[in-house]
C-alpha positions as CSV (number, residue, x, y, z in Angstrom):
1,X,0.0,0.0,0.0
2,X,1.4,3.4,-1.1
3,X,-0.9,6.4,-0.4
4,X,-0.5,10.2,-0.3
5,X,-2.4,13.4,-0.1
6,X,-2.9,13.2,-3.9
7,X,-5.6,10.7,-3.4
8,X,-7.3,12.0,-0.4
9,X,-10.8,13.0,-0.6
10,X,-9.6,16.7,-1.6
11,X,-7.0,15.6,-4.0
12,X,-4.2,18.5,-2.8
13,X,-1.0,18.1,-4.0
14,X,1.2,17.1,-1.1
15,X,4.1,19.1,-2.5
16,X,1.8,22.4,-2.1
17,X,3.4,25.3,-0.1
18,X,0.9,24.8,3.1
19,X,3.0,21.5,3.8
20,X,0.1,19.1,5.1
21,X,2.4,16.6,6.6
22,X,0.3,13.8,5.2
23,X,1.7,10.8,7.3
24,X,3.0,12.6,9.7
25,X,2.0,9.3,12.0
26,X,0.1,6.5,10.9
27,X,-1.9,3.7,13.0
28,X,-3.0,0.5,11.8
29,X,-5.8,-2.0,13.7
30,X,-7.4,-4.7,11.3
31,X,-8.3,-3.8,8.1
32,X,-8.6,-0.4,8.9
33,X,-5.0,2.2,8.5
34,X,-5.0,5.9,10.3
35,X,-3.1,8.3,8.8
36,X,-2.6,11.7,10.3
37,X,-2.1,15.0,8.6
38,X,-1.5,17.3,10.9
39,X,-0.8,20.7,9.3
40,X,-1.6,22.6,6.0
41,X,-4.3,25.3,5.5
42,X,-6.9,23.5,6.3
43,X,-7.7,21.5,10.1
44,X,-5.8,19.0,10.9
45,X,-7.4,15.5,9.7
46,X,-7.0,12.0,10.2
47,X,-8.0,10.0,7.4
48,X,-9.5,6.7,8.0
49,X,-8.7,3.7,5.0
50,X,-9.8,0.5,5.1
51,X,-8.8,-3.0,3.6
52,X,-11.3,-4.5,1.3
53,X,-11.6,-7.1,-1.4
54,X,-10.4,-4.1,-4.1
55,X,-7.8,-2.8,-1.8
56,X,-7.5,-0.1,0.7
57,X,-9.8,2.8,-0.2
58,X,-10.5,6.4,2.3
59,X,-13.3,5.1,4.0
60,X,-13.4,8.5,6.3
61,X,-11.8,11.4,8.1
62,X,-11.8,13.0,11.3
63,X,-11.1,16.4,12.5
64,X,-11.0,17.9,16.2
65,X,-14.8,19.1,17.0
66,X,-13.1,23.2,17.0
67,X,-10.1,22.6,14.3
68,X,-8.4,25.2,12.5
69,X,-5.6,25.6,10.3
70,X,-2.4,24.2,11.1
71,X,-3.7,23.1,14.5
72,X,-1.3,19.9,14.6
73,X,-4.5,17.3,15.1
74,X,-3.0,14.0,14.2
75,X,0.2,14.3,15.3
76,X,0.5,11.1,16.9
77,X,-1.8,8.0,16.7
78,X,-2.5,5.2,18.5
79,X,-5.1,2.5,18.2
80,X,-6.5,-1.0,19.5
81,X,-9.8,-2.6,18.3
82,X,-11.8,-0.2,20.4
83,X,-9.8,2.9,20.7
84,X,-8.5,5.7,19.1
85,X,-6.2,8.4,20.8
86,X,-5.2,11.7,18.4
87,X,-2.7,14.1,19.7
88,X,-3.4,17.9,19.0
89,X,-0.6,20.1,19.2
90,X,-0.3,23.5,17.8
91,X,3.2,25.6,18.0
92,X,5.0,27.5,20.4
93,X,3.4,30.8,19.5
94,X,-0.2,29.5,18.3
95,X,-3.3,29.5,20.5
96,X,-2.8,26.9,22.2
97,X,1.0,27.4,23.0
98,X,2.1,23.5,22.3
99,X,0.4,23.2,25.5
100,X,-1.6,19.8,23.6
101,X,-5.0,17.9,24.2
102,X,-6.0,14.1,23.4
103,X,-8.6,13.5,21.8
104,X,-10.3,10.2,22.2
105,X,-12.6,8.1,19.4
106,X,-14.5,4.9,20.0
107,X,-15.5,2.4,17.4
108,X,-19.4,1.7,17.7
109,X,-20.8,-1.3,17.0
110,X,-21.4,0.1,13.3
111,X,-17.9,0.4,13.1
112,X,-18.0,4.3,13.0
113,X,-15.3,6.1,15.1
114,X,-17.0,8.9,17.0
115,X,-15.6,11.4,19.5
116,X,-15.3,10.3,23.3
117,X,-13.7,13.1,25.0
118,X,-10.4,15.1,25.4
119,X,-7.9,14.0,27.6
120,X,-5.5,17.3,29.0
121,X,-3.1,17.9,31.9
122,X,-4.8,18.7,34.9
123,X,-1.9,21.8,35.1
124,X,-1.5,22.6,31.2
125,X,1.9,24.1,31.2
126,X,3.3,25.7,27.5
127,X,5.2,24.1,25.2
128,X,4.4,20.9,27.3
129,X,4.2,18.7,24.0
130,X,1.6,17.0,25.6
131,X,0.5,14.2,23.6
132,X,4.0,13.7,21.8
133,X,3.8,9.9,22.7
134,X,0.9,7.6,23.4
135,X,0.6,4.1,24.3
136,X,-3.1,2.2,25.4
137,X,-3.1,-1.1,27.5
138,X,-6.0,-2.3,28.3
139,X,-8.0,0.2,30.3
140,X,-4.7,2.7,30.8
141,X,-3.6,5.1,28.6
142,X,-0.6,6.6,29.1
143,X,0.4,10.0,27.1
144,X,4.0,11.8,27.2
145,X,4.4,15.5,27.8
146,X,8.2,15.5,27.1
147,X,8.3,19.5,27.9
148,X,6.5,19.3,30.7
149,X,9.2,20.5,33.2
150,X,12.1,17.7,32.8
151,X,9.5,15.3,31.0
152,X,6.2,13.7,32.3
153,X,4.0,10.5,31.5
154,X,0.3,10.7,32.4
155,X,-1.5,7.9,33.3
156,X,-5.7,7.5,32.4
157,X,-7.8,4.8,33.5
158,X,-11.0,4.2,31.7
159,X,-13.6,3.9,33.8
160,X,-16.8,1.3,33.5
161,X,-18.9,4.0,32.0
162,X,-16.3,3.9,29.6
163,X,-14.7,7.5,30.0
164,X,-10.7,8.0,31.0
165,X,-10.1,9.6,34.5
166,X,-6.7,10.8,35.5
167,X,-4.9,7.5,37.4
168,X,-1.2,9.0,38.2
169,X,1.8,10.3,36.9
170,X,5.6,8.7,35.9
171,X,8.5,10.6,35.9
172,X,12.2,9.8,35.6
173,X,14.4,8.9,38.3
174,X,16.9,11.7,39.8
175,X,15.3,14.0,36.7
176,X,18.1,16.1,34.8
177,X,16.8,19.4,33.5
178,X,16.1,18.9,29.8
179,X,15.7,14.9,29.9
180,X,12.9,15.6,27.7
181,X,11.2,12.5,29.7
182,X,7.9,10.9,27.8
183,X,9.5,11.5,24.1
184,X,8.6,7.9,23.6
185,X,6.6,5.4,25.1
186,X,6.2,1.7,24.7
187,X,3.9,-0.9,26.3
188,X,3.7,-4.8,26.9
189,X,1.5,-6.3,29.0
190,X,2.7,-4.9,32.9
191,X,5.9,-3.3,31.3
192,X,6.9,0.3,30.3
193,X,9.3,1.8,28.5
194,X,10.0,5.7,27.8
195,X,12.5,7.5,26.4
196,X,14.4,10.2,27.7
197,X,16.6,11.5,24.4
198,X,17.6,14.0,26.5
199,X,19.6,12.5,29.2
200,X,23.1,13.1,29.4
201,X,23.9,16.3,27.3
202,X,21.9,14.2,24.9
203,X,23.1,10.5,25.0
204,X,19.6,9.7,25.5
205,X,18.4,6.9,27.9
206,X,15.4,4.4,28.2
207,X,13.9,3.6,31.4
208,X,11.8,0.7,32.0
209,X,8.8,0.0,34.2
């Protein structure tokens, strides 16, 4: 499968000036593939393609419920059968402030992906980057504000009316300034991985939970 912004449901050149980042992060559960264009003149989109006997073919998009141009919706994906987390985050000098918001889609039983909520800091700090990372396992999500301070991970727990509450925080042990903690994030059953790229005048290290 080779796809780009040529054959999206617009049909914009990906080469035009805007840059639209189409792929920017991609996601794939089944026979369904996320792709997530971020910026460009228009609100950032995820566009939704699924597998069938033809191929894979747009099936879809979704957009943040206030988008606007070059607001960074879709900058990271993650998905399971269930469950789709979007990361929105704008620049340093936007509205926002690269302070970032995650935005949460569940699949129905009609197989439609609608909106669930937004998942934010409980202290929304600028330039936080939250949502630069994101990881689900079963009920937890866990999302990486690398900027937040020396680097944050946040844990959410979804609850049995099916919405995330906040469940926590993991940070790095004897935190250096500019660890950049939460860059990365991995998840295995009961184990945790994040990256720290900024460790050590930028050596970089992993920690593992």
């Amino acid at each position: 499968l080779a796809v780009s912004a040529v054959s999206a449901s617009d049909g914009r050149d990906e080469r035009a000036s805007s840059l639209p980042a189409f792929g920017a992060t991609v996601a794939i559960v089944g026979d369904q593939a996320f792709v997530g264009e971020p910026r460009g003149a228009k609100a950032g989109t995820v566009h939704i393609y699924r597998r069938g006997p033809a191929g894979w073919k747009e099936s879809g998009t979704l957009m943040a419920p206030t988008g606007a141009a070059n607001d960074g919706f879709g900058m990271v994906l993650v998905a399971n059968a269930t469950t789709l987390l979007v990361s929105r985050i704008d620049g340093p000098t936007a509205p926002d402030s690269a302070k970032g918001e995650v935005h949460v889609f569940q699949r129905g039983a009609n197989g439609v992906w609608a909106a669930a909520g937004v998942l934010q800091a409980p202290m929304r700090v600028g330039r936080a980057d939250f949502g630069r990372s994101l990881a689900l396992a079963g009920d937890m999500a866990m999302i990486g504000a690398p900027r937040d301070g020396n680097g944050v991970v946040y844990l959410f727990r979804r609850g049995t009316n099916g919405n995330y509450s906040p469940a926590g925080t993991v940070t790095a042990q004897n935190a250096e300034a500019g660890d950049l903690f939460g860059t990365a994030l991995a998840v295995d059953g009961t184990r945790l991985v994040v990256g720290a790229p900024g460790r050590s005048m930028r050596k970089g290290v992993v920690f593992a939970y």
